[in-house]
Biopython code that builds the backbone (N, CA, C, O; Angstrom):
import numpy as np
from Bio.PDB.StructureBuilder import StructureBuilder

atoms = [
    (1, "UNK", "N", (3.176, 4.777, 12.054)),
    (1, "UNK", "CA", (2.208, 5.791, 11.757)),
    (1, "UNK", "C", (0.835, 5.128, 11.681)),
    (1, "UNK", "O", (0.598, 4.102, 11.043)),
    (2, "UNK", "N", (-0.085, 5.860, 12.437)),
    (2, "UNK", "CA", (-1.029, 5.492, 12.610)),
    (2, "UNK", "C", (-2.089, 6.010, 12.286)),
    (2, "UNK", "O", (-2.490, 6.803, 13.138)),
    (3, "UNK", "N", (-2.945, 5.871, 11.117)),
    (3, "UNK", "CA", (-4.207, 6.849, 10.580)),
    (3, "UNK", "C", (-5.472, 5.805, 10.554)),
    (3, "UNK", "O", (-5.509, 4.599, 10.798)),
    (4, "UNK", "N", (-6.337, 6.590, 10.224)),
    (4, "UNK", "CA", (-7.337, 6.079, 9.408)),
    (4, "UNK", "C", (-8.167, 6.912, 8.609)),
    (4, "UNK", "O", (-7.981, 8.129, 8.621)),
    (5, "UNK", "N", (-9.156, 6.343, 7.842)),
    (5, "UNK", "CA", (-9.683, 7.413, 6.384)),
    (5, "UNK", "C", (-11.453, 6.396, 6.042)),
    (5, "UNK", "O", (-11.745, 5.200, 6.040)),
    (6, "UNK", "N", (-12.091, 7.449, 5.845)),
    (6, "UNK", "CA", (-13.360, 7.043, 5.411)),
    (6, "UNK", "C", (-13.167, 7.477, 3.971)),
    (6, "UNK", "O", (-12.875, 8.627, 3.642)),
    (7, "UNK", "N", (-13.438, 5.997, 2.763)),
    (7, "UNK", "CA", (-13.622, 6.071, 1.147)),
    (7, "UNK", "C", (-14.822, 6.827, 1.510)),
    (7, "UNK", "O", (-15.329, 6.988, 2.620)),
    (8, "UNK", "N", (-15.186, 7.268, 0.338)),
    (8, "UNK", "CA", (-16.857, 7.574, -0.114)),
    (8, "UNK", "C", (-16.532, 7.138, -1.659)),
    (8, "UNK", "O", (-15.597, 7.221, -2.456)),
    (9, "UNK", "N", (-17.760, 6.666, -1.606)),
    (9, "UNK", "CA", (-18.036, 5.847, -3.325)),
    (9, "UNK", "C", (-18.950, 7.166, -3.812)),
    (9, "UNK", "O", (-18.607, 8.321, -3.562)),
    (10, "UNK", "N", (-20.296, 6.776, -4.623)),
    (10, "UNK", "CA", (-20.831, 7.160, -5.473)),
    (10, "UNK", "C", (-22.219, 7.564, -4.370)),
    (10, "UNK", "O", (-22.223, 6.975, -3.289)),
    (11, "UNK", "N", (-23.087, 8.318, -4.594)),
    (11, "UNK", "CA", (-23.549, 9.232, -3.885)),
    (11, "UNK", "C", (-24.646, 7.637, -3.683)),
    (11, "UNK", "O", (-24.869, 6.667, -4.408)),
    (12, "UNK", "N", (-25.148, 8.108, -2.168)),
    (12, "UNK", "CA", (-26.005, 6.993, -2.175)),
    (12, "UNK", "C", (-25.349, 6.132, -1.304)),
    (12, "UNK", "O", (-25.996, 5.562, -0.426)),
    (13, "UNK", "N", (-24.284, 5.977, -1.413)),
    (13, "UNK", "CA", (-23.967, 3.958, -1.556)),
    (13, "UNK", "C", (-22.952, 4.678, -0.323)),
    (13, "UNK", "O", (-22.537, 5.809, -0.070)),
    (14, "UNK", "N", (-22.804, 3.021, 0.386)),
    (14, "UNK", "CA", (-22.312, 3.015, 1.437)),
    (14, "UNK", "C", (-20.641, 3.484, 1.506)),
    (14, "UNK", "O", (-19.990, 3.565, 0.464)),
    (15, "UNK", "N", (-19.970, 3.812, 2.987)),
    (15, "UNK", "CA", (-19.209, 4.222, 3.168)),
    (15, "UNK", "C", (-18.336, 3.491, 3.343)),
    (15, "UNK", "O", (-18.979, 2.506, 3.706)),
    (16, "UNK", "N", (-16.966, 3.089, 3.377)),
    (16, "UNK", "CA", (-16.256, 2.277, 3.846)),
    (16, "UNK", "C", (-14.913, 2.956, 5.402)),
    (16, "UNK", "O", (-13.903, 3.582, 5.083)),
    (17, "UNK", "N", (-15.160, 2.721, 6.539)),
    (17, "UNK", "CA", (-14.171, 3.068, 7.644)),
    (17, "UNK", "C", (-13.088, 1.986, 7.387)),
    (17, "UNK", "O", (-13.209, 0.784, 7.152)),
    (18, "UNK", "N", (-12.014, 2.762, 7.503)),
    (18, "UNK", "CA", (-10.651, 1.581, 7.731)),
    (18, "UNK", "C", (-10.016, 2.168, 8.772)),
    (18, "UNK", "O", (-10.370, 3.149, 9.426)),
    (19, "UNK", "N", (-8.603, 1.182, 8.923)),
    (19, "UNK", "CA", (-7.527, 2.080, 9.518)),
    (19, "UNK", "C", (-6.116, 1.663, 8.767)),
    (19, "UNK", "O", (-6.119, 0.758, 7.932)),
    (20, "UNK", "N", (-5.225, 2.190, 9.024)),
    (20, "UNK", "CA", (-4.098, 1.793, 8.459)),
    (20, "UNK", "C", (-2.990, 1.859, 9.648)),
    (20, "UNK", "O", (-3.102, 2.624, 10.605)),
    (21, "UNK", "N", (-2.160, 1.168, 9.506)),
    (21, "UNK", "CA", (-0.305, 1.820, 10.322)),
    (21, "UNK", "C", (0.729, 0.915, 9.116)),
    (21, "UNK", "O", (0.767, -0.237, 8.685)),
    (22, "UNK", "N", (1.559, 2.300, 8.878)),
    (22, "UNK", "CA", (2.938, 1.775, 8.252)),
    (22, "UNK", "C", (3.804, 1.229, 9.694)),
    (22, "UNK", "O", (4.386, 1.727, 10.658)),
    (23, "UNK", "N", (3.542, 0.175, 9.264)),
    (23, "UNK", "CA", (4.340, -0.723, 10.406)),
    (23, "UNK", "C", (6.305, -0.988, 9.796)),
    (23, "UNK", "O", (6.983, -1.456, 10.710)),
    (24, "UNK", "N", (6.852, -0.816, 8.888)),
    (24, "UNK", "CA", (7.933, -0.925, 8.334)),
    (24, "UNK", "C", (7.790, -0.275, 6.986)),
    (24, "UNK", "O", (7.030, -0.768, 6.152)),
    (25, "UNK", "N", (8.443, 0.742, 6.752)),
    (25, "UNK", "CA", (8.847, 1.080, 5.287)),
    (25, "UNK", "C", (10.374, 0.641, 4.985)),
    (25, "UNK", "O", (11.433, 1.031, 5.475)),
    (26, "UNK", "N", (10.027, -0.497, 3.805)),
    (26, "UNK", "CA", (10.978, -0.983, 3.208)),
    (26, "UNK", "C", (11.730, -0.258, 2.242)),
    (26, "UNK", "O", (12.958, -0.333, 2.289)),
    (27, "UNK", "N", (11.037, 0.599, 1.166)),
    (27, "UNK", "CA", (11.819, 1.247, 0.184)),
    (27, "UNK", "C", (10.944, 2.227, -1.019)),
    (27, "UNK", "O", (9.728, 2.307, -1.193)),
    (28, "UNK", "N", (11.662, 2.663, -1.481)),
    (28, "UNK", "CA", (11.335, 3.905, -2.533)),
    (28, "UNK", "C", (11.122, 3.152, -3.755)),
    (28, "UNK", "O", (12.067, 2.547, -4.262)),
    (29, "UNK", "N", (10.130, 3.138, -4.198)),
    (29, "UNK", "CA", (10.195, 2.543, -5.584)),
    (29, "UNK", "C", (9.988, 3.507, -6.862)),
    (29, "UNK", "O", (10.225, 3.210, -8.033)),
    (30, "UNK", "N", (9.563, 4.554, -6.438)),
    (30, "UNK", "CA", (9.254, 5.627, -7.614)),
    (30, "UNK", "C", (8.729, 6.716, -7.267)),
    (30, "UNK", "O", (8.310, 6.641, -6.112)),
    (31, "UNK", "N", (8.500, 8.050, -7.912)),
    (31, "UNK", "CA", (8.360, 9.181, -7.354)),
    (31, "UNK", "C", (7.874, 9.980, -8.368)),
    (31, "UNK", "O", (8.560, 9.990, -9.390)),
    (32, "UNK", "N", (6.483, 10.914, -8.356)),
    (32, "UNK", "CA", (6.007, 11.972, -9.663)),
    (32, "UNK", "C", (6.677, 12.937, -8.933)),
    (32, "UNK", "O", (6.983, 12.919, -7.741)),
    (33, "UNK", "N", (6.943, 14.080, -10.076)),
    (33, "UNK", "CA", (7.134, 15.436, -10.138)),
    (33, "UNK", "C", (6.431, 16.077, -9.363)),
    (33, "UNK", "O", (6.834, 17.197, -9.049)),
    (34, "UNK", "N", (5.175, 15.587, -8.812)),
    (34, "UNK", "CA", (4.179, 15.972, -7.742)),
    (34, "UNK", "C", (4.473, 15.550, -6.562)),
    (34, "UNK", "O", (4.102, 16.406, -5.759)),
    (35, "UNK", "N", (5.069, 14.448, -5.909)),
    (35, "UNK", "CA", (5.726, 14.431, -4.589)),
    (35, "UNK", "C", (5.295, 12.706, -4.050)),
    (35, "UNK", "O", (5.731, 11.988, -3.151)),
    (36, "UNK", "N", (4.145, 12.512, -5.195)),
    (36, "UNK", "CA", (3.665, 10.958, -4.495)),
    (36, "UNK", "C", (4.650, 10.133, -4.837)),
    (36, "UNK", "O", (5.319, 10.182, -5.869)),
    (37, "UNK", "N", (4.750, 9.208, -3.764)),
    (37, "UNK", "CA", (5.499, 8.289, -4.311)),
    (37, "UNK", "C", (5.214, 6.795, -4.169)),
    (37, "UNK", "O", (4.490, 6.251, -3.336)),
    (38, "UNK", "N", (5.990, 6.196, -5.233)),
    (38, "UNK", "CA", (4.927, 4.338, -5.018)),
    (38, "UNK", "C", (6.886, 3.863, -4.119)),
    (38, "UNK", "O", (8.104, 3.963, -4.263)),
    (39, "UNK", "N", (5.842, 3.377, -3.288)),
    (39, "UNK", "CA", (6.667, 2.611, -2.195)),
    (39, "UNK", "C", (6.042, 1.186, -1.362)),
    (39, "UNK", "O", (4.939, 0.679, -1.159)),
    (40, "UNK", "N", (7.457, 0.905, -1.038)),
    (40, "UNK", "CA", (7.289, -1.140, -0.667)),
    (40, "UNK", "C", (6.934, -0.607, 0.688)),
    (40, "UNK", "O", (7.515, 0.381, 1.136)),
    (41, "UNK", "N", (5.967, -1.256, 1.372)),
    (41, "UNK", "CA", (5.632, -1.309, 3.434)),
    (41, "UNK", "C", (5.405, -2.146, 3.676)),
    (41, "UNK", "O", (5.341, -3.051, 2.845)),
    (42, "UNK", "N", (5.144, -2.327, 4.999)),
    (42, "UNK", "CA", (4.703, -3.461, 5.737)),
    (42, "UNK", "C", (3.322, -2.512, 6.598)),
    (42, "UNK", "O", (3.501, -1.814, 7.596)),
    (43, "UNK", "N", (1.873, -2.747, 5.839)),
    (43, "UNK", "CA", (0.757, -2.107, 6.410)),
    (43, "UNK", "C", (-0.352, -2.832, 6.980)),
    (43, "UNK", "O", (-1.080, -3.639, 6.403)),
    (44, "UNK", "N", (-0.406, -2.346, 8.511)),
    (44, "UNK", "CA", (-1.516, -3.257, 8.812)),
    (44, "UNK", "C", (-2.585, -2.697, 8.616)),
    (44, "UNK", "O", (-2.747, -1.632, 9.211)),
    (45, "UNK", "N", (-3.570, -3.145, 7.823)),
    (45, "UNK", "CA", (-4.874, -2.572, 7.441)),
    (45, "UNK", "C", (-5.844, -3.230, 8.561)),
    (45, "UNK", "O", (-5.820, -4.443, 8.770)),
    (46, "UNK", "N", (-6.714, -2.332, 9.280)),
    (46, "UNK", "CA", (-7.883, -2.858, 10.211)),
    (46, "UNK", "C", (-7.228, -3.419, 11.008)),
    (46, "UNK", "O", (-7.336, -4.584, 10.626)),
    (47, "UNK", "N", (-6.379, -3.436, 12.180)),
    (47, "UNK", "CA", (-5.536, -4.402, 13.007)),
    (47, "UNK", "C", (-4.950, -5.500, 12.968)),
    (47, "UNK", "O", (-4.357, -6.129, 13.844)),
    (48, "UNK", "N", (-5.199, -5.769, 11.576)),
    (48, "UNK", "CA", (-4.606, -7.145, 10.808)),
    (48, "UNK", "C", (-3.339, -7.054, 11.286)),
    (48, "UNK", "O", (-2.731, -6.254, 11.997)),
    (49, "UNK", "N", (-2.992, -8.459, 10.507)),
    (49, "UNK", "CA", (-1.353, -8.765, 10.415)),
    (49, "UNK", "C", (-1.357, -7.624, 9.613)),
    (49, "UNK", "O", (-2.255, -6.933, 9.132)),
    (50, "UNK", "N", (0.156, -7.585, 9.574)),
    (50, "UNK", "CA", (0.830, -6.282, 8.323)),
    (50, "UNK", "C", (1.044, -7.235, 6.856)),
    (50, "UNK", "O", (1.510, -8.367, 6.984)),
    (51, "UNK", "N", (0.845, -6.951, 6.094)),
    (51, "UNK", "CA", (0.921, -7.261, 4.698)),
    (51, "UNK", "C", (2.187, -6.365, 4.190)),
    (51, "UNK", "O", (2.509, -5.342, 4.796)),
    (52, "UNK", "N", (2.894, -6.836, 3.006)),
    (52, "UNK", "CA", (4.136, -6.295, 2.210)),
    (52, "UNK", "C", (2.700, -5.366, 1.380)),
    (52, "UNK", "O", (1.546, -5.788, 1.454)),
    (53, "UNK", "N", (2.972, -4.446, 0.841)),
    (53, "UNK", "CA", (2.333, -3.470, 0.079)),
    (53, "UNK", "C", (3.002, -2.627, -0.617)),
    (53, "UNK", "O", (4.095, -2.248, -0.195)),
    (54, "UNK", "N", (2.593, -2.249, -1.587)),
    (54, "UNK", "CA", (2.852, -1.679, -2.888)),
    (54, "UNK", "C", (2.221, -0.665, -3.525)),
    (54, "UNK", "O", (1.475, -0.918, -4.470)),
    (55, "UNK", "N", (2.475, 0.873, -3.011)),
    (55, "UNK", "CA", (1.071, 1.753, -3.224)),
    (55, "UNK", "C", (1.840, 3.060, -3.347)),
    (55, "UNK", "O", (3.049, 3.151, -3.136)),
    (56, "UNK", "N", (1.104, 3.993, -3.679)),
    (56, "UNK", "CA", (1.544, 5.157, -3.604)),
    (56, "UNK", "C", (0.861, 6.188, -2.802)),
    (56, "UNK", "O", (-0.349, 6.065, -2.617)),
    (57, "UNK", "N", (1.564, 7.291, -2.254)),
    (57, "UNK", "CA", (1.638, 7.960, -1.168)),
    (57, "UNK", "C", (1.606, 9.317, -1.232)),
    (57, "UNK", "O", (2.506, 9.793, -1.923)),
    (58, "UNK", "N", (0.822, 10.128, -0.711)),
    (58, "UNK", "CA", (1.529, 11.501, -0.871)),
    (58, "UNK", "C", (2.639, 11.584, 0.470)),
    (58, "UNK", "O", (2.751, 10.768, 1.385)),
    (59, "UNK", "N", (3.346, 12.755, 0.265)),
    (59, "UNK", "CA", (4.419, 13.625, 0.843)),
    (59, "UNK", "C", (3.773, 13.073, 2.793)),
    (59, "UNK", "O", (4.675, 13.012, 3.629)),
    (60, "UNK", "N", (2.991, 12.896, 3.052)),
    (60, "UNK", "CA", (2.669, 12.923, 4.578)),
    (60, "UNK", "C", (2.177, 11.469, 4.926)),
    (60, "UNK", "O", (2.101, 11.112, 6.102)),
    (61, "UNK", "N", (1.817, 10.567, 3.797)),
    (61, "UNK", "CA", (1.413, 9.257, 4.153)),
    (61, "UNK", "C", (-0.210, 9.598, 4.712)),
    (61, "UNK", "O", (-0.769, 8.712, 5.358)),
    (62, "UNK", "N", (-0.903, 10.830, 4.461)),
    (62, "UNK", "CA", (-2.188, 10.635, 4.375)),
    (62, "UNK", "C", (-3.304, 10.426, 3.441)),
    (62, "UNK", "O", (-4.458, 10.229, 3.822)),
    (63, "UNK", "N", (-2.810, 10.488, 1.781)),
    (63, "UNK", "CA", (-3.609, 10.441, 0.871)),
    (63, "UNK", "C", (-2.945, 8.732, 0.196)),
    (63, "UNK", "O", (-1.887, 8.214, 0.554)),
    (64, "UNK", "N", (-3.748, 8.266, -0.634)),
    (64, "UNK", "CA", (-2.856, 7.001, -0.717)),
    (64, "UNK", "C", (-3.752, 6.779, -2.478)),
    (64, "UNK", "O", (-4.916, 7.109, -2.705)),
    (65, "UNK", "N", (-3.079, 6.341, -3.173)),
    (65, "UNK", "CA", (-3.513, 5.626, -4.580)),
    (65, "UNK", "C", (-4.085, 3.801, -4.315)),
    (65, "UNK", "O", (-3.996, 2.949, -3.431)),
    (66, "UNK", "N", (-4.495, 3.893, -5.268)),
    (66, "UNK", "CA", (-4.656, 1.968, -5.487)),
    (66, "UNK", "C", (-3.255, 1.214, -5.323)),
    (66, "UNK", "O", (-2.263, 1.678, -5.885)),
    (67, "UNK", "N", (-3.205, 0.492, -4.844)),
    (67, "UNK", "CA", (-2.216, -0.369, -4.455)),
    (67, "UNK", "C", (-2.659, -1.781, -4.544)),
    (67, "UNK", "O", (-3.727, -2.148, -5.033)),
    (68, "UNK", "N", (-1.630, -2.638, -3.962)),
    (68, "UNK", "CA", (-1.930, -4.391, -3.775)),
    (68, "UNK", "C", (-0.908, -4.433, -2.688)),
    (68, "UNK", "O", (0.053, -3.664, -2.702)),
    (69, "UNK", "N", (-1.142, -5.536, -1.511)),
    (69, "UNK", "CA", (-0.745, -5.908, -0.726)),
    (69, "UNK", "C", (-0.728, -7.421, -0.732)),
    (69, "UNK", "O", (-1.682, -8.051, -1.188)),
    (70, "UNK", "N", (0.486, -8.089, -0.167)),
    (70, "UNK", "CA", (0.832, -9.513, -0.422)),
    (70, "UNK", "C", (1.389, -9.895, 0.845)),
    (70, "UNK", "O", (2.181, -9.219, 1.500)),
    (71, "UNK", "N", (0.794, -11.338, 1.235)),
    (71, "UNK", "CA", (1.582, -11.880, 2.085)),
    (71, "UNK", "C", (2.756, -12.543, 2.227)),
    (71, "UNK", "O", (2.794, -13.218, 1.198)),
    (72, "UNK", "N", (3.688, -12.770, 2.816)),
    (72, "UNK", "CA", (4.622, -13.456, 2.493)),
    (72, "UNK", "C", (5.305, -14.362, 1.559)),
    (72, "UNK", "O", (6.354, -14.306, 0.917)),
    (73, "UNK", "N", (4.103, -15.442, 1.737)),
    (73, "UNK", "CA", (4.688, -16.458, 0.491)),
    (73, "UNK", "C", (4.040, -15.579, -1.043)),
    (73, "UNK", "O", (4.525, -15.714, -2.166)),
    (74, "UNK", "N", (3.307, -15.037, -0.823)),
    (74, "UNK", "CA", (2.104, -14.432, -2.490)),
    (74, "UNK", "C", (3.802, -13.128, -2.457)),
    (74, "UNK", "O", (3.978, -12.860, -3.645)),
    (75, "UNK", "N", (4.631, -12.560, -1.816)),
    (75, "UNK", "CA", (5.408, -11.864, -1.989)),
    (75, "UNK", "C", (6.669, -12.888, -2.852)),
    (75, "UNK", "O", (7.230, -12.809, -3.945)),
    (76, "UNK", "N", (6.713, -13.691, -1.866)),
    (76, "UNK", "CA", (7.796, -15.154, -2.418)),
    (76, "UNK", "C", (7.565, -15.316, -3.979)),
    (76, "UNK", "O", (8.452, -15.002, -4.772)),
    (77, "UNK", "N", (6.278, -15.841, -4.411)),
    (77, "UNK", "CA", (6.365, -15.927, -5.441)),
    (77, "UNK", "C", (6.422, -14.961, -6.806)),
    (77, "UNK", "O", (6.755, -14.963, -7.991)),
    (78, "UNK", "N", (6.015, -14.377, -6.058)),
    (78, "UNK", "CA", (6.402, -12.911, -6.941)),
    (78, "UNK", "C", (7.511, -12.742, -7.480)),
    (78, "UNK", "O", (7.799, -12.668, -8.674)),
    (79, "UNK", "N", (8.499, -12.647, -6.056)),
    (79, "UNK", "CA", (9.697, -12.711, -6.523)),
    (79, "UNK", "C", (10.453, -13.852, -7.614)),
    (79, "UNK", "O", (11.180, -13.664, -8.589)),
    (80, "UNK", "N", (10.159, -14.559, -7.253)),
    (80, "UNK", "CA", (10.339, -16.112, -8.515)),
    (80, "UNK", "C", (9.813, -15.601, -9.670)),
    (80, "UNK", "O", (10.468, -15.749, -10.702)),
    (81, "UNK", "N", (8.912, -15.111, -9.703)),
    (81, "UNK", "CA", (8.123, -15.116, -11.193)),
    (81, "UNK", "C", (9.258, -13.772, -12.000)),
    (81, "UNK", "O", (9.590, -13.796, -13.185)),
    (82, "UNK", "N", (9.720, -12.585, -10.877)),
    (82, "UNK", "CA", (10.337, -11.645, -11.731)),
    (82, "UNK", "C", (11.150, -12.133, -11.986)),
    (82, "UNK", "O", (11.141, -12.487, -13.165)),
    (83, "UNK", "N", (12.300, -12.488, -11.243)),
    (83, "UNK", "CA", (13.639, -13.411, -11.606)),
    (83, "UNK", "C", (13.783, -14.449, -12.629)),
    (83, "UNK", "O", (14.811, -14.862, -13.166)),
    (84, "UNK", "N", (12.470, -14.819, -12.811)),
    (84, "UNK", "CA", (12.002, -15.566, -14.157)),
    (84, "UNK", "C", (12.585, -14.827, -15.116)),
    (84, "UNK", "O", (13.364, -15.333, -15.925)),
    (85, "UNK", "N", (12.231, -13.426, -15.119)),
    (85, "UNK", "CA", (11.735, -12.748, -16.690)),
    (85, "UNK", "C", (13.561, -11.934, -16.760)),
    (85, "UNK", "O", (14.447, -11.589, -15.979)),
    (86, "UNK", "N", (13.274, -11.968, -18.281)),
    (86, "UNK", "CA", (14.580, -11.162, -18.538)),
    (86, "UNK", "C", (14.083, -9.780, -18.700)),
    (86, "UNK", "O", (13.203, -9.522, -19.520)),
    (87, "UNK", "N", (14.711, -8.737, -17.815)),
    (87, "UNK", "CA", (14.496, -7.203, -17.987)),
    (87, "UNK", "C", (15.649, -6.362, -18.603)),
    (87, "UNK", "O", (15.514, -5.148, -18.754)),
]
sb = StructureBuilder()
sb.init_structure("model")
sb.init_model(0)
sb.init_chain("A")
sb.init_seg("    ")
for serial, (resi, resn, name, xyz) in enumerate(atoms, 1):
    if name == "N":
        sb.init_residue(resn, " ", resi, " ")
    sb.init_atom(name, np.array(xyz, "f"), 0.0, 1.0, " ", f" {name:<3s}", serial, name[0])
structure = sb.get_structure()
């Protein structure tokens, strides 16, 4: 899937153009009563490589929340650090 979306900040101030493609959806991580849901991808932002990402979504994959995106090894260690912790 292939989109893109212009932010607008605060009146005045500059615009930001991106693009996005869900290049792999890995998994469901959570879901509101409203339909968004925070889910694992593989997104290439601006024609980049694809990054692992961590964000939430509406129902069509056109509205999107704050998220973080990680590369491989910054995913690697992640994983180490949870497996660390007792849940």
């Amino acid at each position: 899937m292939i989109s893109s979306r212009r932010l607008y900040f605060k009146e005045n101030e500059m615009a930001d153009d991106f693009k996005f493609e869900i290049t792999e959806s890995i998994g469901l991580i959570s879901e509101t009563s409203k339909g968004w849901k925070t889910e694992l991808n593989m997104v290439s932002w601006n024609d980049r490589a694809p990054k692992y990402d961590i964000r939430a979504w509406d129902s069509e994959h056109k509205k999107m929340g704050k998220g973080i995106s990680f590369t491989a090894e910054e995913l690697k260690k992640l994983k180490e650090l949870l497996n660390s912790m007792e849940l």
